[in-house]
N, C-alpha and C positions, 0 to 999 in steps of 0.2 A: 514313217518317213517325214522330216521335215522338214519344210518349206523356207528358202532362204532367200530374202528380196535384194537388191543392191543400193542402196541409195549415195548418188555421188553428189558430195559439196563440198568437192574443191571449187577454190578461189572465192569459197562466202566468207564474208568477216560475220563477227560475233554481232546480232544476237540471231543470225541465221541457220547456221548449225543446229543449233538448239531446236527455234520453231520447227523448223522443216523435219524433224528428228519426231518430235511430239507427231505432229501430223500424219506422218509417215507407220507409227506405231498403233494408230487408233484403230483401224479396220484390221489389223494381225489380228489372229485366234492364240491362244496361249499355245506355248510351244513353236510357235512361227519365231523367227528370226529374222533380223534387222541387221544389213552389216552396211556400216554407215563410212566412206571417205571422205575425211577434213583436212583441211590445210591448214586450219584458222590454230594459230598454235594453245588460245583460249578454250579452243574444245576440250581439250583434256580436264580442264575445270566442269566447264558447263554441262557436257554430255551425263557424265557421270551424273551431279546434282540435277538432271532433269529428272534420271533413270532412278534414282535415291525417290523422290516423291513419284514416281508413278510405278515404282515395287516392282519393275522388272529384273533383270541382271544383265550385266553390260561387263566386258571384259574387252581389254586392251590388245588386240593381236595384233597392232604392227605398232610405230612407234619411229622416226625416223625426223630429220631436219627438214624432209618435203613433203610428210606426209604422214596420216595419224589416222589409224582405221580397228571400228570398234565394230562388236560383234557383240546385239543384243537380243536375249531372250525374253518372247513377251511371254509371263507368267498369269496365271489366274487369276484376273479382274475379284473375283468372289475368297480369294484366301480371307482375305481380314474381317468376314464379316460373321 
């Protein structure tokens, strides 16, 4: 069964999406789930190239002129090593 948190950050401009994102994924256990709401229209850059260096997977599920919500998988801190 996995666990899926909500984290809402609408109305943060850039570079708050991002941090609060990081934050938010440190204490997941791999397999937990992050599903993040942004406004800021720069998340679509940012989110992603956070999720790129910290080796999770982060997929686009909504996508809209009010609103942009990502759904990310925390994967196994030890794969790379």
């Amino acid at each position: 069964m996995t666990t899926t948190t909500i984290l809402d950050l609408t109305g943060l401009k850039c570079p708050l999406p991002a941090l609060k994102t990081r934050k938010a994924l440190k204490p997941l256990k791999a397999g937990e789930r992050l599903e993040v709401h942004c406004t800021d229209p720069l998340s679509v850059i940012d989110i992603p190239n956070l999720i790129r260096e910290t080796g999770d997977m982060v997929e686009i599920t909504e996508r809209s002129e009010t609103r942009i919500v990502f759904l990310i998988e925390k994967q196994d801190g030890a794969a790379g090593s």
